[in-house]
Biopython code that builds the backbone (N, CA, C, O; Angstrom):
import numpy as np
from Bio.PDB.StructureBuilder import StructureBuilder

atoms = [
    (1, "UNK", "N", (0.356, 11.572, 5.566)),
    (1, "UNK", "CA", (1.612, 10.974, 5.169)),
    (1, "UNK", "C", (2.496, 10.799, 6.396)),
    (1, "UNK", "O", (2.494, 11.701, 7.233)),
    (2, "UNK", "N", (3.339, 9.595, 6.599)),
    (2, "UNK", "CA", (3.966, 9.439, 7.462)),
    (2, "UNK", "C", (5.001, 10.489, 7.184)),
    (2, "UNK", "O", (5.001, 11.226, 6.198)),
    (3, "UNK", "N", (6.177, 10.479, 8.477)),
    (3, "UNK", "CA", (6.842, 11.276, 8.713)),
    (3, "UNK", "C", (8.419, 10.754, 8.599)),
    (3, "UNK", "O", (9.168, 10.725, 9.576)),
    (4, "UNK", "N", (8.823, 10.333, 7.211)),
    (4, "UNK", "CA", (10.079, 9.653, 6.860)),
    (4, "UNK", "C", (11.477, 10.306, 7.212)),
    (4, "UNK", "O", (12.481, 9.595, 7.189)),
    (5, "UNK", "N", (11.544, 11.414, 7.482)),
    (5, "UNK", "CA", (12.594, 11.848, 7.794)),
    (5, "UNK", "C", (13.301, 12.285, 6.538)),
    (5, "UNK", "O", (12.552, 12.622, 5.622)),
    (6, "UNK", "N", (14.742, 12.352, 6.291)),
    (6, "UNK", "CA", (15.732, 12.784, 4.814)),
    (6, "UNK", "C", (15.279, 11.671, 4.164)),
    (6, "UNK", "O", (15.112, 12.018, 2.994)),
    (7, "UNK", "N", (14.932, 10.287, 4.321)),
    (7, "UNK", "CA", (15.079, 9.771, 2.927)),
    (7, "UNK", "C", (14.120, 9.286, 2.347)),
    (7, "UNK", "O", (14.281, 8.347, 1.568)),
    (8, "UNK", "N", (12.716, 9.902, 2.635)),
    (8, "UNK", "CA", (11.371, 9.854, 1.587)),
    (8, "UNK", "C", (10.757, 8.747, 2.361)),
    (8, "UNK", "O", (11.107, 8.094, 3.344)),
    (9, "UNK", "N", (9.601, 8.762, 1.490)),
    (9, "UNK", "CA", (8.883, 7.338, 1.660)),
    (9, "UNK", "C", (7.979, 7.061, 1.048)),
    (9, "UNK", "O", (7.444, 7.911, 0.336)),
    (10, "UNK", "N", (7.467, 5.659, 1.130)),
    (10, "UNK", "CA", (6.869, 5.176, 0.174)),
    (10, "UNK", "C", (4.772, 5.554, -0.092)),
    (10, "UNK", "O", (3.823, 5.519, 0.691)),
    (11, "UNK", "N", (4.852, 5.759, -1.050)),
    (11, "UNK", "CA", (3.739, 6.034, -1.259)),
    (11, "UNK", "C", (2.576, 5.141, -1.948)),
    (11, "UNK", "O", (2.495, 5.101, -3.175)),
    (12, "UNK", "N", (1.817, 4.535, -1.246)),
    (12, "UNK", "CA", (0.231, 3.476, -2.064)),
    (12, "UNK", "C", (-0.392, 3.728, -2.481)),
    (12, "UNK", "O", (-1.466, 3.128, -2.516)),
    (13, "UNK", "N", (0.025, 5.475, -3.473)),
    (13, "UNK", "CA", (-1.457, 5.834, -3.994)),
    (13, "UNK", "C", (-1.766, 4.771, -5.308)),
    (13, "UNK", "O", (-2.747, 4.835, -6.049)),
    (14, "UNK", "N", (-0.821, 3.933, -5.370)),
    (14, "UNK", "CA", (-0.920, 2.960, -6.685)),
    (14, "UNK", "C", (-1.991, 2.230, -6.823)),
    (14, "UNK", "O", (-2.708, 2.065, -7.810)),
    (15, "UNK", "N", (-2.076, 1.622, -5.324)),
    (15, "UNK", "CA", (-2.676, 0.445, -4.724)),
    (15, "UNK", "C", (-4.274, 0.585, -4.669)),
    (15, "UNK", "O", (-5.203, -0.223, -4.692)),
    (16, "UNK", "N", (-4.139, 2.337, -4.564)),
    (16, "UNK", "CA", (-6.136, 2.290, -4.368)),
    (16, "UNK", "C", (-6.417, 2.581, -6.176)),
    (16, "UNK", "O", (-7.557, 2.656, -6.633)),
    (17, "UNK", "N", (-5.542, 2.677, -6.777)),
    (17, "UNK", "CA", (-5.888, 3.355, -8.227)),
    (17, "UNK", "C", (-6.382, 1.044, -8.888)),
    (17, "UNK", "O", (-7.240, 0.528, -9.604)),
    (18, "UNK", "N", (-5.410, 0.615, -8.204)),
    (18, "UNK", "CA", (-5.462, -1.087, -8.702)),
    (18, "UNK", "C", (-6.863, -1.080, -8.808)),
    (18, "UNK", "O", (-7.663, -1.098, -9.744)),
    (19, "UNK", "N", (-6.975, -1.027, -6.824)),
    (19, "UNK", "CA", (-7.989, -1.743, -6.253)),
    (19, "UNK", "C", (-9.493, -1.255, -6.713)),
    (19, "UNK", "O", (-10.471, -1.995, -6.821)),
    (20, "UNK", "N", (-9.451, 0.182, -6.964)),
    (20, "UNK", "CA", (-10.515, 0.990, -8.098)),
    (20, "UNK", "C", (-11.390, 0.075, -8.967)),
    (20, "UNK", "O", (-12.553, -0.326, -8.955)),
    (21, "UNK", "N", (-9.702, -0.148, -10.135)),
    (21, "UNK", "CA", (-9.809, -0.595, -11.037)),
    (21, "UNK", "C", (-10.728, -1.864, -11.100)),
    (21, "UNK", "O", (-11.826, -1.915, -11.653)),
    (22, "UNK", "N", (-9.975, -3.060, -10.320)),
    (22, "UNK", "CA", (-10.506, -4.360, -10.536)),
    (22, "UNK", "C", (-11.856, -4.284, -9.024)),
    (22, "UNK", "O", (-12.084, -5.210, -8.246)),
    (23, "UNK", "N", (-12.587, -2.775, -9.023)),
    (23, "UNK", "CA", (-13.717, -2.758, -8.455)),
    (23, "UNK", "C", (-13.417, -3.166, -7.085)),
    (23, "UNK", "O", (-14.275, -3.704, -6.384)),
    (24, "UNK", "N", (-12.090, -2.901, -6.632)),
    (24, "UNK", "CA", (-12.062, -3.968, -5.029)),
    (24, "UNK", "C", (-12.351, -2.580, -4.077)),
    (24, "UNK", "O", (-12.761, -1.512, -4.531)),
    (25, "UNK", "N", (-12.086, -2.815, -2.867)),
    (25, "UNK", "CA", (-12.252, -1.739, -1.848)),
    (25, "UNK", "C", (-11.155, -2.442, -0.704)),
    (25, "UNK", "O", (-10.312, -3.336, -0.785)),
    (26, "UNK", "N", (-11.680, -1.463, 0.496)),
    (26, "UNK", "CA", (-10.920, -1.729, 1.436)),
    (26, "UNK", "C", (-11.674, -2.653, 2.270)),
    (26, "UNK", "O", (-11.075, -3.131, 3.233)),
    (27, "UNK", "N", (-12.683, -2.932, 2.101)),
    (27, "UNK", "CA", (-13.327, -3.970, 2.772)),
    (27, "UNK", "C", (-13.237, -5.163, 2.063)),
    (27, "UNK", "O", (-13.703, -6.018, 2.815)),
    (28, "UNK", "N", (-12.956, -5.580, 1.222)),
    (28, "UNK", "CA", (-12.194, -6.545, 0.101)),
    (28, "UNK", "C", (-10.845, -6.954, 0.841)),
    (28, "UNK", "O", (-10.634, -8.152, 1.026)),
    (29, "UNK", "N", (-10.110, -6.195, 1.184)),
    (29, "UNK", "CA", (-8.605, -6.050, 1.858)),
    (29, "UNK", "C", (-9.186, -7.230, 2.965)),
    (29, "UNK", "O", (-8.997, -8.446, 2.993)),
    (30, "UNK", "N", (-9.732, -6.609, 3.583)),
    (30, "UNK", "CA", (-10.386, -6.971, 5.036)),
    (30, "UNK", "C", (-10.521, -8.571, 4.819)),
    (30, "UNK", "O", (-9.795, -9.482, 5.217)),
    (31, "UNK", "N", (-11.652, -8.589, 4.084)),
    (31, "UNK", "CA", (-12.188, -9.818, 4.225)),
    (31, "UNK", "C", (-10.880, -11.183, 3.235)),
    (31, "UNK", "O", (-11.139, -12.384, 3.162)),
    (32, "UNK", "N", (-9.557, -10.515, 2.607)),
    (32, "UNK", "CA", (-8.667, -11.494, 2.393)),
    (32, "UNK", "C", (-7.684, -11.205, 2.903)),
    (32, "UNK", "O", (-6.584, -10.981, 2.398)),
    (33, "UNK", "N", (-8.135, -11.181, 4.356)),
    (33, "UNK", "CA", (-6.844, -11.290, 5.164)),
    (33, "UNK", "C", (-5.816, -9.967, 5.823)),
    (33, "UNK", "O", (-4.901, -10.095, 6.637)),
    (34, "UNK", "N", (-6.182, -9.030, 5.342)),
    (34, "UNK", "CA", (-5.297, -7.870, 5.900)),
    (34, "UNK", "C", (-5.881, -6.899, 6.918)),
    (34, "UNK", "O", (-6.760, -6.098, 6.600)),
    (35, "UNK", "N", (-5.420, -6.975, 8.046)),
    (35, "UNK", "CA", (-6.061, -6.438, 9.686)),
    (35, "UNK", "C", (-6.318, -4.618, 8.835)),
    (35, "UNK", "O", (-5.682, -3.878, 8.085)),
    (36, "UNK", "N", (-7.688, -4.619, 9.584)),
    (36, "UNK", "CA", (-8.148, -3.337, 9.268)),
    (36, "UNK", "C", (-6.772, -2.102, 9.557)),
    (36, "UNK", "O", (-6.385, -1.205, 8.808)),
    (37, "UNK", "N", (-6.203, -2.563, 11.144)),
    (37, "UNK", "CA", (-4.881, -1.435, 11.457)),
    (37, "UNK", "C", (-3.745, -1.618, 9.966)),
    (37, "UNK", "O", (-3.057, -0.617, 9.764)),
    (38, "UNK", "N", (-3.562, -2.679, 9.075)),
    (38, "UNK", "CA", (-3.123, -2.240, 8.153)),
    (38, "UNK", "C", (-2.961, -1.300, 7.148)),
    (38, "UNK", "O", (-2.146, -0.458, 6.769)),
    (39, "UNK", "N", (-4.497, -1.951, 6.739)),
    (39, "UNK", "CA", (-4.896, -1.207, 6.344)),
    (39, "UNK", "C", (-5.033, 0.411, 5.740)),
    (39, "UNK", "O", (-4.933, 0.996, 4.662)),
    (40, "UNK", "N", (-5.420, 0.817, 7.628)),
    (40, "UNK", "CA", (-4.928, 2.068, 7.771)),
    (40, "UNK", "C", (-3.822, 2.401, 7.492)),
    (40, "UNK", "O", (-3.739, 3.520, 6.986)),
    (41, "UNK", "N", (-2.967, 1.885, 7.620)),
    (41, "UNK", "CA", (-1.049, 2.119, 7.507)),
    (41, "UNK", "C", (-1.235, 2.484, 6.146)),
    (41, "UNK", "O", (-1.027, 3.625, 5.735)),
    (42, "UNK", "N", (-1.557, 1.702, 5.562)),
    (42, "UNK", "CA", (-1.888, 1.739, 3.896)),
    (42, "UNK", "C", (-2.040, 3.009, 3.254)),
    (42, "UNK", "O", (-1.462, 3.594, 2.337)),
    (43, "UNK", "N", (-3.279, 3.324, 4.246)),
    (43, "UNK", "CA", (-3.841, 4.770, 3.680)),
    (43, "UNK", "C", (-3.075, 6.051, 3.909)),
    (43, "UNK", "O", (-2.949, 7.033, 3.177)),
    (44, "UNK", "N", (-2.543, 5.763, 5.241)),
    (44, "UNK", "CA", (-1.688, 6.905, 5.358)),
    (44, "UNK", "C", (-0.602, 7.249, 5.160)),
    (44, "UNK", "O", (0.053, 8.223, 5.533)),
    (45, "UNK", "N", (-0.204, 5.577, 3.931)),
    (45, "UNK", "CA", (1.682, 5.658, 3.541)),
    (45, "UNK", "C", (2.513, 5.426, 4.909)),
    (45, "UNK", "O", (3.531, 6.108, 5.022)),
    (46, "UNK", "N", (2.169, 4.483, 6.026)),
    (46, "UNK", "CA", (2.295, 4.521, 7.026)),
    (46, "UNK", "C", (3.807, 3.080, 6.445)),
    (46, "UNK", "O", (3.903, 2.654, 5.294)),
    (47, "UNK", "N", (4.659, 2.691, 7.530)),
    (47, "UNK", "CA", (5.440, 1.375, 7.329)),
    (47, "UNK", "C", (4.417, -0.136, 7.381)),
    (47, "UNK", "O", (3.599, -0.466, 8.239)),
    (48, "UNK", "N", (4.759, -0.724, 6.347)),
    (48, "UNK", "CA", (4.127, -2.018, 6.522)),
    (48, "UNK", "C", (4.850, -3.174, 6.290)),
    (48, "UNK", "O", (6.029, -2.898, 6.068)),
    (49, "UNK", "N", (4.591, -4.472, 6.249)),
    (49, "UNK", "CA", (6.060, -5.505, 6.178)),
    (49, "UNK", "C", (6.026, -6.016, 4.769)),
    (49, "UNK", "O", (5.154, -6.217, 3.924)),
    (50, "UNK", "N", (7.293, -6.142, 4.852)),
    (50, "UNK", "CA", (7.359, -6.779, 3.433)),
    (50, "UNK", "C", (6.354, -7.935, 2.874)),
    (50, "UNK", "O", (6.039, -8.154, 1.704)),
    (51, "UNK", "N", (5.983, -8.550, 3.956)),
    (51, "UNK", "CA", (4.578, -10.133, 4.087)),
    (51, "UNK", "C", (3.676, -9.224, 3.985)),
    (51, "UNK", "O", (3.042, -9.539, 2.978)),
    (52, "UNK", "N", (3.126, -8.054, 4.524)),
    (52, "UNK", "CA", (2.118, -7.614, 3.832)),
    (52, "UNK", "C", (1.903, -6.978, 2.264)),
    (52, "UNK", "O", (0.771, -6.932, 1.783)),
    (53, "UNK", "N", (3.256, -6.426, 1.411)),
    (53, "UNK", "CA", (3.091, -6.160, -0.095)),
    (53, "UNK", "C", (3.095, -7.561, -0.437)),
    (53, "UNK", "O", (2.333, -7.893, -1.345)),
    (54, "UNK", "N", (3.903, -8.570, 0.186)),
    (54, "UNK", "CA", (3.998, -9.737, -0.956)),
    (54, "UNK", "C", (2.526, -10.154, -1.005)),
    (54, "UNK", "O", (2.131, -10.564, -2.096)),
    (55, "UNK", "N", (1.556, -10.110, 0.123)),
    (55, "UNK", "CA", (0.010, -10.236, 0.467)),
    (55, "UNK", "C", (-0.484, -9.678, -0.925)),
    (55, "UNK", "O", (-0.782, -10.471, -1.818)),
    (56, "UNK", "N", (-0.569, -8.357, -1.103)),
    (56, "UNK", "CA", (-1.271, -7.606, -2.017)),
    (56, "UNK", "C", (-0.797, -7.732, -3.316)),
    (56, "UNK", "O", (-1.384, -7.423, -4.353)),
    (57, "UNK", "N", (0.534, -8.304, -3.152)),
    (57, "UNK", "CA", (0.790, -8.697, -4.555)),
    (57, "UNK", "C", (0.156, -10.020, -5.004)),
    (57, "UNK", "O", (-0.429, -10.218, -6.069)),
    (58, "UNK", "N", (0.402, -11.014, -3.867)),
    (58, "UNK", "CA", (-0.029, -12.266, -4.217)),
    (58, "UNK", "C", (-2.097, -11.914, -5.100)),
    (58, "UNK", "O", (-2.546, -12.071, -6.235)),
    (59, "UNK", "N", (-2.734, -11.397, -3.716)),
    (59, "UNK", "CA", (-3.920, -11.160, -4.189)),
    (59, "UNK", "C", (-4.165, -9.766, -5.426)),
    (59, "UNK", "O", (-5.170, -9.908, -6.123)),
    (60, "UNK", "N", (-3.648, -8.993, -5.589)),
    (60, "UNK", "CA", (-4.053, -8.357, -6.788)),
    (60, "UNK", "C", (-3.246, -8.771, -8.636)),
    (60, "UNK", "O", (-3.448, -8.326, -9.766)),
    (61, "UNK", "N", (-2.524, -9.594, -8.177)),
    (61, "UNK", "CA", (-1.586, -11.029, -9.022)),
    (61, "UNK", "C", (-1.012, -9.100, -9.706)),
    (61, "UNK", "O", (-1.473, -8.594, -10.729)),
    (62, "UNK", "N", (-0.444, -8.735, -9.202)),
    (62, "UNK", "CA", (0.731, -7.626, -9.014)),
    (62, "UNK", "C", (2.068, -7.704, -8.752)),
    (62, "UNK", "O", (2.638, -8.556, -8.071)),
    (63, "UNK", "N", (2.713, -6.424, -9.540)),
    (63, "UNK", "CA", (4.307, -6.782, -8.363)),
    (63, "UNK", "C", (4.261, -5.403, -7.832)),
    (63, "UNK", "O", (3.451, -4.578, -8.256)),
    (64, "UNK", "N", (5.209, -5.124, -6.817)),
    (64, "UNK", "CA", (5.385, -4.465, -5.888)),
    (64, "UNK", "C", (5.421, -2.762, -6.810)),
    (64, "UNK", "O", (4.830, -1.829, -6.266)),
    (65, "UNK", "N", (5.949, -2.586, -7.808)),
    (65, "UNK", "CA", (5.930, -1.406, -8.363)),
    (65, "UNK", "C", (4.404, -0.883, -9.247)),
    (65, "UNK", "O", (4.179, 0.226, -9.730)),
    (66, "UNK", "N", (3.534, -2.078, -9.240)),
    (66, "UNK", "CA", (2.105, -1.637, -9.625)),
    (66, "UNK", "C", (1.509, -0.893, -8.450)),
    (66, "UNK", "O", (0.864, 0.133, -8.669)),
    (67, "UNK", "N", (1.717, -1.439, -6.946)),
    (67, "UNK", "CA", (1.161, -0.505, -5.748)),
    (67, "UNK", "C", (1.622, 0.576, -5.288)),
    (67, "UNK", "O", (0.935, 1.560, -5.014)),
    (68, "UNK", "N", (3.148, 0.460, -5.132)),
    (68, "UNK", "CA", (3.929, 1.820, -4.166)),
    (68, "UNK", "C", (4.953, 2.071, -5.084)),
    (68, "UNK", "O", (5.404, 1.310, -5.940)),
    (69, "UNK", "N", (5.323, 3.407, -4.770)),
    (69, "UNK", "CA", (6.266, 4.089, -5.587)),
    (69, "UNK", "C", (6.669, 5.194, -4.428)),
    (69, "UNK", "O", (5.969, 5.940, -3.743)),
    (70, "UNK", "N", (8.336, 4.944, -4.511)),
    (70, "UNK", "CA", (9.063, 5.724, -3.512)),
    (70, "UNK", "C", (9.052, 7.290, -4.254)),
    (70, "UNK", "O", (9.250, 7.705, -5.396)),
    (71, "UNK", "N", (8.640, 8.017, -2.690)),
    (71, "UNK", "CA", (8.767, 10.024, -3.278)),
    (71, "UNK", "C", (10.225, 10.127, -2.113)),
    (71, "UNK", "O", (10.353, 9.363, -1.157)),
    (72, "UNK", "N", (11.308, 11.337, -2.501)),
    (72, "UNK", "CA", (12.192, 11.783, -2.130)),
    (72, "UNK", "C", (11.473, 13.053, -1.751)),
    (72, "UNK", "O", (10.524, 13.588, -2.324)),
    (73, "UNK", "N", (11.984, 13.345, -0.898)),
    (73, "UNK", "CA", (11.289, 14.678, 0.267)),
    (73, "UNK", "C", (12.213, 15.527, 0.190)),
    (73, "UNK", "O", (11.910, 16.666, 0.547)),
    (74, "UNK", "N", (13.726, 15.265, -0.323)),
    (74, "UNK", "CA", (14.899, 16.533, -0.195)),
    (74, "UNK", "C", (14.664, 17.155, -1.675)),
    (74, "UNK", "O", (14.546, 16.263, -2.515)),
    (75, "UNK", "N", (14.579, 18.313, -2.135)),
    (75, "UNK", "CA", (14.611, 19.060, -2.863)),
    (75, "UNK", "C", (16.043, 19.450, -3.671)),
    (75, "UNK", "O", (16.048, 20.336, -4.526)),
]
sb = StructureBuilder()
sb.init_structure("model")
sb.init_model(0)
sb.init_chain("A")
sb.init_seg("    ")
for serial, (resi, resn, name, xyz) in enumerate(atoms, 1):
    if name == "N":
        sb.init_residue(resn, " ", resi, " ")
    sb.init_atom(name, np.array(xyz, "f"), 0.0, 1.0, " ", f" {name:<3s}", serial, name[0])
structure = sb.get_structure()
């Protein structure tokens, strides 16, 4: 997990539960367009650009709250 500091961050465990689902992988990612170093970002809840969710939304015909869901880190 990246290292967000006080105000959380966002988490893609959504995105591999999708991609599961409709049988995709990360080599699926790959081959429509999203650089393997994304990728990675992906996996590790790392920052990615807004052109890359609208990407995964466009291709998993998703909106942004089916993939990531913000966690708060202050207790």
């Amino acid at each position: 997990m990246a290292n967000y500091g006080k105000n959380g961050y966002i988490d893609f465990s959504k995105l591999w539960i999708i991609l599961k689902r409709k049988e995709y992988n990360k080599t699926w990612l790959k081959i429509n367009g999203l650089h393997s170093n994304t990728i990675a970002k992906l996996a590790k809840n790392e920052n990615v650009t807004c052109d890359v969710i609208a990407t995964l939304c466009k291709l998993l015909n998703c909106q942004p709250a089916d993939i990531m869901e913000y966690k708060n880190t202050q207790k």
